[in-house]
PQR file of N, CA, C, O and H, with PARSE charges and radii, in Angstrom:
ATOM      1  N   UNK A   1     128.305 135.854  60.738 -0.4000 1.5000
ATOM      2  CA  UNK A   1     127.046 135.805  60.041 -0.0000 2.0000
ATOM      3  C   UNK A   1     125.987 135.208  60.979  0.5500 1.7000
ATOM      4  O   UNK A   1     126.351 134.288  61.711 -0.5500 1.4000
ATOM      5  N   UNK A   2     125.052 135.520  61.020 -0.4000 1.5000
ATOM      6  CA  UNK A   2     123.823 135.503  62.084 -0.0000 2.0000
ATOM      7  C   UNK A   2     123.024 134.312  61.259  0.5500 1.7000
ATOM      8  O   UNK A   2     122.825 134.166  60.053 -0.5500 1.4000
ATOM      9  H   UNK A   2     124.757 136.268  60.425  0.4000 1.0000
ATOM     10  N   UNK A   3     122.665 133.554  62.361 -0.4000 1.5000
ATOM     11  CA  UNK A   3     121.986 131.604  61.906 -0.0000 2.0000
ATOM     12  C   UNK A   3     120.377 132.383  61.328  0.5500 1.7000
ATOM     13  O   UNK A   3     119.763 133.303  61.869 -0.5500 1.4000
ATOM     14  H   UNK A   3     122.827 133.673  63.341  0.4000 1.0000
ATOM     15  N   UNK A   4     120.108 131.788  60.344 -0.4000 1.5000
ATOM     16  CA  UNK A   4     118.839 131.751  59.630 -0.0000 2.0000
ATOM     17  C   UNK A   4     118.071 130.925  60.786  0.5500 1.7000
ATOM     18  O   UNK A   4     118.538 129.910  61.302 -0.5500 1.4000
ATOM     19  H   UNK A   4     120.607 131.041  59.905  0.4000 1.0000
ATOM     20  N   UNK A   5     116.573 131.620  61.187 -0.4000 1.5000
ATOM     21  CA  UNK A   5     115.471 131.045  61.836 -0.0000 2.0000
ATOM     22  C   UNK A   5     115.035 129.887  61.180  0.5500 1.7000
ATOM     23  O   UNK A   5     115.415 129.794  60.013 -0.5500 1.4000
ATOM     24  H   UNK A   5     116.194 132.445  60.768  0.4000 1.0000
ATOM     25  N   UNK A   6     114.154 128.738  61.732 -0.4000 1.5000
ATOM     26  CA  UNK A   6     113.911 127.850  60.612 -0.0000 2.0000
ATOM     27  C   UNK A   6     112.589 128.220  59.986  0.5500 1.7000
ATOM     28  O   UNK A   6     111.904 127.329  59.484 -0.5500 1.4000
ATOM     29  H   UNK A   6     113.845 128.813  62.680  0.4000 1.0000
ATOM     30  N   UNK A   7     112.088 129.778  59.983 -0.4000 1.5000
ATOM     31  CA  UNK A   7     111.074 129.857  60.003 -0.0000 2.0000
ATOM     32  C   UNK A   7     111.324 130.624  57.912  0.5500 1.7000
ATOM     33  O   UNK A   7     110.585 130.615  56.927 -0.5500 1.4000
ATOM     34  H   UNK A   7     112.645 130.501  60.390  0.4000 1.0000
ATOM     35  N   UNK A   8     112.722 131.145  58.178 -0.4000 1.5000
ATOM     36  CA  UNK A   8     113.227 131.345  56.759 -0.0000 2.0000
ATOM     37  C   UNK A   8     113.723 130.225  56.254  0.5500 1.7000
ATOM     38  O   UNK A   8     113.341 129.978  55.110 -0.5500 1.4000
ATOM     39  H   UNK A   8     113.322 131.153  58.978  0.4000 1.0000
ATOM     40  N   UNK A   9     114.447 129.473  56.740 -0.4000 1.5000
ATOM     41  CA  UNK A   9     115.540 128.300  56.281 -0.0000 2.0000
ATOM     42  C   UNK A   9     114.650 127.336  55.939  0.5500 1.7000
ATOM     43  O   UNK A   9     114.955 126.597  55.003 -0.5500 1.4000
ATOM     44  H   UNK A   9     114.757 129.674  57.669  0.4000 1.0000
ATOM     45  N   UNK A  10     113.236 127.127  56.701 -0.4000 1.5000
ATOM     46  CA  UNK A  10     112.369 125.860  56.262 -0.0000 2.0000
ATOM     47  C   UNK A  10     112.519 124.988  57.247  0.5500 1.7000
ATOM     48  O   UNK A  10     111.604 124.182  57.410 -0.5500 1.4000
ATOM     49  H   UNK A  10     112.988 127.727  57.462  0.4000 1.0000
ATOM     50  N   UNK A  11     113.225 124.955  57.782 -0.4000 1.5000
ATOM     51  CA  UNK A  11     113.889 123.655  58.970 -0.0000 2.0000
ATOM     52  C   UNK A  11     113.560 123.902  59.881  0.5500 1.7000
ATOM     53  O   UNK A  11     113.694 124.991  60.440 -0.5500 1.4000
ATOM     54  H   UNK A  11     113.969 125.610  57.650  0.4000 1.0000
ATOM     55  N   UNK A  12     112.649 122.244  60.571 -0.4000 1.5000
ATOM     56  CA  UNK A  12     111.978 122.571  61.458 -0.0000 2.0000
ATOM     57  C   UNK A  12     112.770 122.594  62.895  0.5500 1.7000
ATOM     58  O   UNK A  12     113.895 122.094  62.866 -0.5500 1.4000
ATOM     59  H   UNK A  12     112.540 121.360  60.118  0.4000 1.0000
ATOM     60  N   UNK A  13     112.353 123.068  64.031 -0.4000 1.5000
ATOM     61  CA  UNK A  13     112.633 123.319  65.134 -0.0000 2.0000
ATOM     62  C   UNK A  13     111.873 122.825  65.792  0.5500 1.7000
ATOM     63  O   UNK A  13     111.169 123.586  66.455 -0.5500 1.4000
ATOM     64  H   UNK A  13     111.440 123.473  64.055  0.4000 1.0000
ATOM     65  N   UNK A  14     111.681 121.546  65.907 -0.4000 1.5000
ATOM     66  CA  UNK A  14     110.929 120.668  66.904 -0.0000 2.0000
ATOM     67  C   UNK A  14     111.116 121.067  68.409  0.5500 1.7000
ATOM     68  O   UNK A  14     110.325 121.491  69.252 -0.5500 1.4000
ATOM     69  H   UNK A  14     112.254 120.928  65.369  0.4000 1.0000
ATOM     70  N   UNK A  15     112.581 120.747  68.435 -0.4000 1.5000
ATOM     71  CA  UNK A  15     113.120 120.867  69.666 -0.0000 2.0000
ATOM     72  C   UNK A  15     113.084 121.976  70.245  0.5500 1.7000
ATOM     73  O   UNK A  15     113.046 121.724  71.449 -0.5500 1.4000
ATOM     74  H   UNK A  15     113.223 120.402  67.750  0.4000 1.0000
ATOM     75  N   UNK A  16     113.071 123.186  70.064 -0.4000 1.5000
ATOM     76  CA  UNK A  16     112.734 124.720  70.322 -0.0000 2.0000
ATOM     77  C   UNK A  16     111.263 124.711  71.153  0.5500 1.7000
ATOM     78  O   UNK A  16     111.045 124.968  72.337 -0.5500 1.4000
ATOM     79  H   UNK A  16     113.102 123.391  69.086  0.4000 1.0000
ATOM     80  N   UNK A  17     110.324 124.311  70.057 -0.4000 1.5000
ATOM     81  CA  UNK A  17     108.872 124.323  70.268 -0.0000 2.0000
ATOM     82  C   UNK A  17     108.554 122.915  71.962  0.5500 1.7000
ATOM     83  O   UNK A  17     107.803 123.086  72.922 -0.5500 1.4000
ATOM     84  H   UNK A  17     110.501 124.103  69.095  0.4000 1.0000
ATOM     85  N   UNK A  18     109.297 121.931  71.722 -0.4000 1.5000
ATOM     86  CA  UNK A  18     109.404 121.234  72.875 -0.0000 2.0000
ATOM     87  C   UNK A  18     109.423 121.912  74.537  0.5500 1.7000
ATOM     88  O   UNK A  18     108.759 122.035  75.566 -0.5500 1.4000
ATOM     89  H   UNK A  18     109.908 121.793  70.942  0.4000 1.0000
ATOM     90  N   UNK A  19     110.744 122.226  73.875 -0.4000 1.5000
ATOM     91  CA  UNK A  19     111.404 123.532  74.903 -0.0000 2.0000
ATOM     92  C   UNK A  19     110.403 124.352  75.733  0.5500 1.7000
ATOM     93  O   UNK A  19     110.340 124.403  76.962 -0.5500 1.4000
ATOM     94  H   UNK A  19     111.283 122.127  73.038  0.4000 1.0000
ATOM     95  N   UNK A  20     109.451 125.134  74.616 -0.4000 1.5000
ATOM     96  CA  UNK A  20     108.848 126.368  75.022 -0.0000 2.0000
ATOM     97  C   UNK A  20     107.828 125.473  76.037  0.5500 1.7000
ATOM     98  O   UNK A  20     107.725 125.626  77.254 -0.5500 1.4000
ATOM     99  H   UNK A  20     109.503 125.092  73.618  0.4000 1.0000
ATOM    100  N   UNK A  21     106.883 124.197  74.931 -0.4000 1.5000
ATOM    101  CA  UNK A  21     106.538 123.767  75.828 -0.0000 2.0000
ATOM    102  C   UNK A  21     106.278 123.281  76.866  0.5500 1.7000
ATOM    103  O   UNK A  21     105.122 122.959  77.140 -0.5500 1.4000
ATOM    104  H   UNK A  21     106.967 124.073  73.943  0.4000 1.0000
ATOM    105  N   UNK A  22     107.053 123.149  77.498 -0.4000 1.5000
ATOM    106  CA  UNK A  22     107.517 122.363  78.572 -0.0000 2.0000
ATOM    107  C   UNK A  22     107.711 123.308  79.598  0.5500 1.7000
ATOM    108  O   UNK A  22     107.488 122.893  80.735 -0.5500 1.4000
ATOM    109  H   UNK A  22     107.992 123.410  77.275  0.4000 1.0000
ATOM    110  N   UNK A  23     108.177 124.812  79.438 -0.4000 1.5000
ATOM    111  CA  UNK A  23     108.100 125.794  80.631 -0.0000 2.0000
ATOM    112  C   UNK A  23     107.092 126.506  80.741  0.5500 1.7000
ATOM    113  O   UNK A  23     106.749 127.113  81.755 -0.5500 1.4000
ATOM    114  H   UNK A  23     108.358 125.149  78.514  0.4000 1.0000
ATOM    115  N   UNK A  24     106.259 126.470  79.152 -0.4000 1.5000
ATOM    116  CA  UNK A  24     104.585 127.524  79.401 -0.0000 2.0000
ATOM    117  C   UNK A  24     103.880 127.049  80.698  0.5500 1.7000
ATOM    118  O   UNK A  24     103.647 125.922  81.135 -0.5500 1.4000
ATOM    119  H   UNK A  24     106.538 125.977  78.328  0.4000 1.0000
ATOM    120  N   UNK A  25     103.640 128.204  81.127 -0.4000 1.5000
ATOM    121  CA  UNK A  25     102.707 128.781  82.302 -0.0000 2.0000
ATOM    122  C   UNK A  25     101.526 129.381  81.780  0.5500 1.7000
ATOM    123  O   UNK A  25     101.330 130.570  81.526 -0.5500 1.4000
ATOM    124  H   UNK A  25     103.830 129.119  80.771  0.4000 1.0000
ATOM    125  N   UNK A  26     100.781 128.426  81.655 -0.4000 1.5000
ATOM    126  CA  UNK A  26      99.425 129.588  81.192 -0.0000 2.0000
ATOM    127  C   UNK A  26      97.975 128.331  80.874  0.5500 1.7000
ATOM    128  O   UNK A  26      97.887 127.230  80.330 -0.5500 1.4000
ATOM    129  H   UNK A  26     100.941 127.461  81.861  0.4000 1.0000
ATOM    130  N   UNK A  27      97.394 128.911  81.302 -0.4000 1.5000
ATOM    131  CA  UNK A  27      95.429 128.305  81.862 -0.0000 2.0000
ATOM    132  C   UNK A  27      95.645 127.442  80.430  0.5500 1.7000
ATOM    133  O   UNK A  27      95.917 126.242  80.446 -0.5500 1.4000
ATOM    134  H   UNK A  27      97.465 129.805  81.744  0.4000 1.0000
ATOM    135  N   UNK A  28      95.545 127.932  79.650 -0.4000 1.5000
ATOM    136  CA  UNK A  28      95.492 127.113  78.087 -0.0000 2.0000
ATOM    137  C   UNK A  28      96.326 126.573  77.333  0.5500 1.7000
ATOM    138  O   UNK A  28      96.415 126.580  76.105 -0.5500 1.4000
ATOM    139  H   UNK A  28      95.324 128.908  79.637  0.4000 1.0000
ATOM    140  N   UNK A  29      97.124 125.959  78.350 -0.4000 1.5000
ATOM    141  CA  UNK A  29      98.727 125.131  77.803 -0.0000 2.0000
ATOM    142  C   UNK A  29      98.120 123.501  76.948  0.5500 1.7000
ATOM    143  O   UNK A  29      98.819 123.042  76.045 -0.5500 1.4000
ATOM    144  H   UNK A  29      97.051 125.953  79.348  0.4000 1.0000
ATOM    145  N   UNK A  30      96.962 122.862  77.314 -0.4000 1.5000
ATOM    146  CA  UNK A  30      96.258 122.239  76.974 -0.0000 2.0000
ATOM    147  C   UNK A  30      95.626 122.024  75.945  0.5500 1.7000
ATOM    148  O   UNK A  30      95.493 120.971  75.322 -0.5500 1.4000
ATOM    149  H   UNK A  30      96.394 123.235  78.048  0.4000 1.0000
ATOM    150  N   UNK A  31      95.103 123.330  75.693 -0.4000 1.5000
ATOM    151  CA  UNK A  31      94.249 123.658  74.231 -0.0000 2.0000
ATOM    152  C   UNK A  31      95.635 123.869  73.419  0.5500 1.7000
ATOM    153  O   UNK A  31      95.583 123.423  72.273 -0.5500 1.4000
ATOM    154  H   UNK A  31      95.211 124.185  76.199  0.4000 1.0000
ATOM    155  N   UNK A  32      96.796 124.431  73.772 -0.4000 1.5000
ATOM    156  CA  UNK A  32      97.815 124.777  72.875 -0.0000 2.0000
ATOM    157  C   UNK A  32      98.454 123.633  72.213  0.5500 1.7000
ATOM    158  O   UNK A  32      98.949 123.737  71.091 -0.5500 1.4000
ATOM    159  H   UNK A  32      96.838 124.794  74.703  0.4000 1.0000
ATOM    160  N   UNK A  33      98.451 122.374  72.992 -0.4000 1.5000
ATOM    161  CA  UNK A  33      99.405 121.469  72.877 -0.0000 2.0000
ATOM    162  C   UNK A  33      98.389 120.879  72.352  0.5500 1.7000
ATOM    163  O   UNK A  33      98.746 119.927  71.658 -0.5500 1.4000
ATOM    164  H   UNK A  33      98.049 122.289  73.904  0.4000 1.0000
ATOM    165  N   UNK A  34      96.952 121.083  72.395 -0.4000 1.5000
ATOM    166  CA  UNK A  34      96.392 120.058  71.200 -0.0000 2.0000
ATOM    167  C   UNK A  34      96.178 120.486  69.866  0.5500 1.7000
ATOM    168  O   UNK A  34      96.337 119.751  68.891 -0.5500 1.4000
ATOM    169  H   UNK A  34      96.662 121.856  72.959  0.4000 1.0000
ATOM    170  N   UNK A  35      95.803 121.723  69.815 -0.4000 1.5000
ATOM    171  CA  UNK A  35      95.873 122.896  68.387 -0.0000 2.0000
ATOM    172  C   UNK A  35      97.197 122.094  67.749  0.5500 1.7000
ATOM    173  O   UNK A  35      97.034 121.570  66.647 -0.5500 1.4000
ATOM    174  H   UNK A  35      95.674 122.320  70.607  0.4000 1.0000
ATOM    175  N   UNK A  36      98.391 121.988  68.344 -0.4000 1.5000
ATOM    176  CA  UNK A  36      99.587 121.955  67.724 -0.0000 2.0000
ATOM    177  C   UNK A  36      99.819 120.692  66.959  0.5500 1.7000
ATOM    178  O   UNK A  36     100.453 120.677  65.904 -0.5500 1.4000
ATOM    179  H   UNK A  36      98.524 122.413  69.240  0.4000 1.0000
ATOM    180  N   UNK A  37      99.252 119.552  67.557 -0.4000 1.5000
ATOM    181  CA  UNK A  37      99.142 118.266  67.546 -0.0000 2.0000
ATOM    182  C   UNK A  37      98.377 118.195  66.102  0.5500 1.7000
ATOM    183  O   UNK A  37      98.735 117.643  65.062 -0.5500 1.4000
ATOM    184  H   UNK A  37      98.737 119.565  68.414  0.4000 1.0000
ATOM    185  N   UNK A  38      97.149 118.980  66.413 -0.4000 1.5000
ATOM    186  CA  UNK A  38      96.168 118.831  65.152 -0.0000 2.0000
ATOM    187  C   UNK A  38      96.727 119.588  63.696  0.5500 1.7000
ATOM    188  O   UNK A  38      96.438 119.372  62.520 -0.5500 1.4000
ATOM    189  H   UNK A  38      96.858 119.429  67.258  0.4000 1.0000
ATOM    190  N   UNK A  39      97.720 120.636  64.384 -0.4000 1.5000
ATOM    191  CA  UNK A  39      98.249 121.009  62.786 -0.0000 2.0000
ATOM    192  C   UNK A  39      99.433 120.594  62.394  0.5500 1.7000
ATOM    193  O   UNK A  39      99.787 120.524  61.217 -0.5500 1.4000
ATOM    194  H   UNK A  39      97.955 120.811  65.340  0.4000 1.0000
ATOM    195  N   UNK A  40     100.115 120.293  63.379 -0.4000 1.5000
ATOM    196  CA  UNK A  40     101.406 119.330  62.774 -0.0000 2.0000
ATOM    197  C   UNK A  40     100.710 117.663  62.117  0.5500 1.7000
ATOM    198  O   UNK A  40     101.463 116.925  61.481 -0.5500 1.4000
ATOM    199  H   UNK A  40      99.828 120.349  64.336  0.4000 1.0000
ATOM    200  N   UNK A  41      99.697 117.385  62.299 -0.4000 1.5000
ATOM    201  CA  UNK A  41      99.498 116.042  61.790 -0.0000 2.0000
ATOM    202  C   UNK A  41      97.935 116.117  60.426  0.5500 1.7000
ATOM    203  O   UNK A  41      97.142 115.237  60.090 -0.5500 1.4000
ATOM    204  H   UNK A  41      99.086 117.985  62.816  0.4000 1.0000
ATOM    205  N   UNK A  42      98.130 118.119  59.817 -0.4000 1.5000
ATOM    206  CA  UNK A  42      97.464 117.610  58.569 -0.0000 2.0000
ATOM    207  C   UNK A  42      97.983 117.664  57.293  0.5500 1.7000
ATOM    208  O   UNK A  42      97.385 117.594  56.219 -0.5500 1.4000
ATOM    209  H   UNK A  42      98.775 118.833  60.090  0.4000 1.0000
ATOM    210  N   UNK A  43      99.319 117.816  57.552 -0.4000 1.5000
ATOM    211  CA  UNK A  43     100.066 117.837  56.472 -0.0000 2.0000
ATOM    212  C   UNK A  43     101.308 117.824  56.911  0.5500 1.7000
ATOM    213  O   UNK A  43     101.533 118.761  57.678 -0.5500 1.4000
ATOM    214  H   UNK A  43      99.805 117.873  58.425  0.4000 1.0000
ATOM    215  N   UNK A  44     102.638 116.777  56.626 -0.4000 1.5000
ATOM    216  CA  UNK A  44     103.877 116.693  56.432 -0.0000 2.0000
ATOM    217  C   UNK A  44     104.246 118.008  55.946  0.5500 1.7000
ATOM    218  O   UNK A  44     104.752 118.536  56.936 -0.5500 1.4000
ATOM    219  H   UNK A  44     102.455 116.017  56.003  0.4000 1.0000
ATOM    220  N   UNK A  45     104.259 118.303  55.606 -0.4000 1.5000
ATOM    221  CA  UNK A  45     105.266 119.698  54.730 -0.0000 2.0000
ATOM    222  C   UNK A  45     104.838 120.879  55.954  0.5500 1.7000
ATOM    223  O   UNK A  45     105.318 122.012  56.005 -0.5500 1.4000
ATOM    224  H   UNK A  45     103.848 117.874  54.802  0.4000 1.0000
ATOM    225  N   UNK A  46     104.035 120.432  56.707 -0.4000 1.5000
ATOM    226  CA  UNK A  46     104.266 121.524  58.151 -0.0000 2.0000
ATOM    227  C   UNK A  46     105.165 121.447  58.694  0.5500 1.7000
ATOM    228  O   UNK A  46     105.699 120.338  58.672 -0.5500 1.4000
ATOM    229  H   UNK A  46     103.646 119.512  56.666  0.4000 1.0000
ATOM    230  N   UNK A  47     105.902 122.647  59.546 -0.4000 1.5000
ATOM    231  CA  UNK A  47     107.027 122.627  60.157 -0.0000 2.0000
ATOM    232  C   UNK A  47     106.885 123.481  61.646  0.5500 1.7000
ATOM    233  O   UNK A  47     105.882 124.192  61.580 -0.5500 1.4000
ATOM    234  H   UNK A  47     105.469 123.548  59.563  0.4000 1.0000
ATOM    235  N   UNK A  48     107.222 123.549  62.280 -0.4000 1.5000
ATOM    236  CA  UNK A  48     106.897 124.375  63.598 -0.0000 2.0000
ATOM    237  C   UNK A  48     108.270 124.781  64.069  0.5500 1.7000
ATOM    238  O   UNK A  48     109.244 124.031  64.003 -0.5500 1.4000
ATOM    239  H   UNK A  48     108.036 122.972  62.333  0.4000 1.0000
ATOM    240  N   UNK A  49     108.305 126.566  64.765 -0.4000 1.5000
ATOM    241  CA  UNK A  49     109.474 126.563  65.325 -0.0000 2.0000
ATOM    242  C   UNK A  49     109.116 127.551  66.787  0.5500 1.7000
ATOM    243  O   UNK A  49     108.256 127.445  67.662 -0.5500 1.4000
ATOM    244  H   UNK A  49     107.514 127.175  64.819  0.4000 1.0000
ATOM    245  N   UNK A  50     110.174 128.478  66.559 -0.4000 1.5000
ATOM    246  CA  UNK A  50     109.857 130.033  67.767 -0.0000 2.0000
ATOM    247  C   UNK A  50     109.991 130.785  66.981  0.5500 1.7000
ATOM    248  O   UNK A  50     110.981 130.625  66.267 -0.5500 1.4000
ATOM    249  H   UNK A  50     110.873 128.564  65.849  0.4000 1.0000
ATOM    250  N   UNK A  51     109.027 132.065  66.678 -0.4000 1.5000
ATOM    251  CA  UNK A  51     109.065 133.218  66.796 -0.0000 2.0000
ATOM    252  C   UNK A  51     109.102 134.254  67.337  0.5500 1.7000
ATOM    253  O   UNK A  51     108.113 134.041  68.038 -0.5500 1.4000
ATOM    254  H   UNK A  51     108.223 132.195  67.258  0.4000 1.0000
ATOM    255  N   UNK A  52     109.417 135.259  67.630 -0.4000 1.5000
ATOM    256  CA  UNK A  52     109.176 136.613  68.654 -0.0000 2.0000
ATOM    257  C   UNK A  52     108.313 135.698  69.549  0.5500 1.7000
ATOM    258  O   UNK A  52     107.209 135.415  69.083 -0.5500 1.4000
ATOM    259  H   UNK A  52     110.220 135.431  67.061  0.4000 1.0000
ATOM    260  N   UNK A  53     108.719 135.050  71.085 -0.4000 1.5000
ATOM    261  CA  UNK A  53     108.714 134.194  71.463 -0.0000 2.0000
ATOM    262  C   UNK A  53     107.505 133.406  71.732  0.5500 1.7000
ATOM    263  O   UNK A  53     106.778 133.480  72.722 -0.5500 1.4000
ATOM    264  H   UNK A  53     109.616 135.279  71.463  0.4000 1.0000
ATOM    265  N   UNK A  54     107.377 132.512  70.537 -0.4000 1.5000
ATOM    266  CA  UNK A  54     106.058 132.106  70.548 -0.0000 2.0000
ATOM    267  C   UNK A  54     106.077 130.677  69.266  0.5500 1.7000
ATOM    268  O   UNK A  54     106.892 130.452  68.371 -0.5500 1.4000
ATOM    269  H   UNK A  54     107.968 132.452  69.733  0.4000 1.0000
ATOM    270  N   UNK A  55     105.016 130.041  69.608 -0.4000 1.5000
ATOM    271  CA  UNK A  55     104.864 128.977  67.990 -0.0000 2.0000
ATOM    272  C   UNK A  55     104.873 129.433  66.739  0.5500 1.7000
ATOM    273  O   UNK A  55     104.069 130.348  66.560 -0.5500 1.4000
ATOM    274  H   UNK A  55     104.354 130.224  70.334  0.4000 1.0000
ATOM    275  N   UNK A  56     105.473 129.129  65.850 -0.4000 1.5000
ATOM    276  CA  UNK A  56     104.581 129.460  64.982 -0.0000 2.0000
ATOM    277  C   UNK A  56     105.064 128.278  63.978  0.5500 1.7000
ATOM    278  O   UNK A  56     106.166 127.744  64.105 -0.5500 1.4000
ATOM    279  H   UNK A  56     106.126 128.385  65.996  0.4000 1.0000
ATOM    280  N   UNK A  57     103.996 127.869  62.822 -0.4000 1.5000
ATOM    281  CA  UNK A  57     103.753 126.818  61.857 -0.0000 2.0000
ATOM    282  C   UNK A  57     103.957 127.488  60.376  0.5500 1.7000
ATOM    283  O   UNK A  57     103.257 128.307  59.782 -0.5500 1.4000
ATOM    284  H   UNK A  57     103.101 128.303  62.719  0.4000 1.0000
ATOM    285  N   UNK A  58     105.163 126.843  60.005 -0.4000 1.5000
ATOM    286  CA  UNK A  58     105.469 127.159  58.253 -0.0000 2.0000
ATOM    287  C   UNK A  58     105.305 125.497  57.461  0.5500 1.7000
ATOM    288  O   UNK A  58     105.287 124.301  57.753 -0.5500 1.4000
ATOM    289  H   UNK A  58     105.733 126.178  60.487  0.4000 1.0000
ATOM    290  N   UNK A  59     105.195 126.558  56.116 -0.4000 1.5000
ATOM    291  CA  UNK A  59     105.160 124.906  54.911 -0.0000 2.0000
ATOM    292  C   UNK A  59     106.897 124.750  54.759  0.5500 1.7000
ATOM    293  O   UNK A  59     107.640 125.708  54.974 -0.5500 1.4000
ATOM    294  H   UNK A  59     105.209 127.529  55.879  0.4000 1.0000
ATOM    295  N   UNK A  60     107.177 123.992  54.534 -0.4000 1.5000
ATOM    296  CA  UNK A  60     108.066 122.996  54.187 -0.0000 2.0000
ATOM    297  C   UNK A  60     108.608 122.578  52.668  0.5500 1.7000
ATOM    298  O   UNK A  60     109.742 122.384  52.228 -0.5500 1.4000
ATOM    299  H   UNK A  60     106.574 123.214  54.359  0.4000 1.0000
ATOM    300  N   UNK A  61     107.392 122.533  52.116 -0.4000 1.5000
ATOM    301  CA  UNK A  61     107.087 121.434  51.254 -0.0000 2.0000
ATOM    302  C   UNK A  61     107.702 122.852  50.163  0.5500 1.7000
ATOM    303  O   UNK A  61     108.022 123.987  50.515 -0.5500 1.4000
ATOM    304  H   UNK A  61     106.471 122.691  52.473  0.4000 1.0000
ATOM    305  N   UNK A  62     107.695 122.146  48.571 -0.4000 1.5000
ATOM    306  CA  UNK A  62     107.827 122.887  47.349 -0.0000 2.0000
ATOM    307  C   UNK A  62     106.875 123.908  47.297  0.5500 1.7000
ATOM    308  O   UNK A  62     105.749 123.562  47.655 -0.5500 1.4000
ATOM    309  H   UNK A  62     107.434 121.224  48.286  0.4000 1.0000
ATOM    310  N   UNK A  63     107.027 125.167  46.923 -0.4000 1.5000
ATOM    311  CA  UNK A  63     105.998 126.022  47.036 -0.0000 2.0000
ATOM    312  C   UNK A  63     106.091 126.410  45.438  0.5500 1.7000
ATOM    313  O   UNK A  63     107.213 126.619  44.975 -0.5500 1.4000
ATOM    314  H   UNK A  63     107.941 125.448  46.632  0.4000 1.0000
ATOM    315  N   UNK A  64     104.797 126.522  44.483 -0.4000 1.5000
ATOM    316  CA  UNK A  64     104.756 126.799  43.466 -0.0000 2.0000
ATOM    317  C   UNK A  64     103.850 127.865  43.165  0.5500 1.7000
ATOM    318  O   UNK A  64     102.708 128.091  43.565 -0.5500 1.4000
ATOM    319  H   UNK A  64     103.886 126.353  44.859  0.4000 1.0000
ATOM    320  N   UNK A  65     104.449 128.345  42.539 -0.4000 1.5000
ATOM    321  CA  UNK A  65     103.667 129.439  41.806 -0.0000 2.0000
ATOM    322  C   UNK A  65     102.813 129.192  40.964  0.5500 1.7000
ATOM    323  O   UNK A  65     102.568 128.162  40.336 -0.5500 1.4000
ATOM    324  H   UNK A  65     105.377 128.161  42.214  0.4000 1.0000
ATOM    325  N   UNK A  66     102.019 130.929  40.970 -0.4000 1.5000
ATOM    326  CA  UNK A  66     100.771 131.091  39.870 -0.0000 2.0000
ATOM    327  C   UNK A  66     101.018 130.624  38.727  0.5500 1.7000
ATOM    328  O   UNK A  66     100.123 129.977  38.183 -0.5500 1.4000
ATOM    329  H   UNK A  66     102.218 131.765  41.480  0.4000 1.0000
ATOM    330  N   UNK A  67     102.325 130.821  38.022 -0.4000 1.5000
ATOM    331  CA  UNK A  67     103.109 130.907  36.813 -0.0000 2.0000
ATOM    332  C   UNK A  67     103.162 129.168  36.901  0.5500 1.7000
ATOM    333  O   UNK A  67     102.310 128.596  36.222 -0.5500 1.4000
ATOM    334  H   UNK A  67     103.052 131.346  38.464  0.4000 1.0000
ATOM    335  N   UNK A  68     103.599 128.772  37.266 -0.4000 1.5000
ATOM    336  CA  UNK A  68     103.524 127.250  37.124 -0.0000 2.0000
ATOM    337  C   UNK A  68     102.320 126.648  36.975  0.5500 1.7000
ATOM    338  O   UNK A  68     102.351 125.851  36.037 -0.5500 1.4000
ATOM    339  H   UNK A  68     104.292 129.237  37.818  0.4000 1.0000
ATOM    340  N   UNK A  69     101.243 126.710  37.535 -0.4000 1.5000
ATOM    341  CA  UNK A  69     100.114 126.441  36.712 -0.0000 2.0000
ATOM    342  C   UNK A  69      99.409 127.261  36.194  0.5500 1.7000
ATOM    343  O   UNK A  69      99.266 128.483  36.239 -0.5500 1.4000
ATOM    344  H   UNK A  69     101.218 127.358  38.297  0.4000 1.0000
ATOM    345  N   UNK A  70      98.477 125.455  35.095 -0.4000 1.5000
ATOM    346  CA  UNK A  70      97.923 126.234  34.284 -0.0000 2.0000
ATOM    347  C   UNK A  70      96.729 126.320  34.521  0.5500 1.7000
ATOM    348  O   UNK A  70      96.049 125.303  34.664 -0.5500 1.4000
ATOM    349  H   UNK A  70      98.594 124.463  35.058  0.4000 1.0000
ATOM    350  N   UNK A  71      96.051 127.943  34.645 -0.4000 1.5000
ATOM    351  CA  UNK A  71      94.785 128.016  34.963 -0.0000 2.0000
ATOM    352  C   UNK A  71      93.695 127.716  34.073  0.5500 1.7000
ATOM    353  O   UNK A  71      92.695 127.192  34.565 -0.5500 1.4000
ATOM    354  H   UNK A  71      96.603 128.769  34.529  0.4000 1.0000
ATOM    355  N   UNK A  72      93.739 128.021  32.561 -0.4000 1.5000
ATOM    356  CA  UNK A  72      92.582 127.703  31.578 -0.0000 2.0000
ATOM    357  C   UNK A  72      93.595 126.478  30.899  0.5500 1.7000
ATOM    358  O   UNK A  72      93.188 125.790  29.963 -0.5500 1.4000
ATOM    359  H   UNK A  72      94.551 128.446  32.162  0.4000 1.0000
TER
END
């Protein structure tokens, strides 16, 4: 059976995203590593991993539906 990404599983992949960082080659490794900084620190229930090889940022947290609240 093939490992769930943590990008399905929810679980973050710090260490992945470390990883990538640490070998990127590229003019804007700077702006990247501060973008990342700024969205991992506006909300806890952010999570960061690798995708098709690259960052990417999921929620974490309880996700609720329309149906759960009440709108009127």
């Amino acid at each position: 059976m093939k490992a769930e990404p943590g990008l399905t599983s929810g679980v973050p992949e710090t260490e992945k995203v470390e990883e990538f960082m640490q070998d990127l080659k590229h003019p804007m490794k700077d702006v990247a590593q501060y973008l990342r900084e700024v969205i991992l620190s506006t909300d806890k229930s952010i999570s960061e991993g690798i995708f098709w090889k690259a960052p990417v940022f999921y929620y974490t947290g309880k996700n609720e539906t329309l149906q759960s609240k009440r709108l009127f």
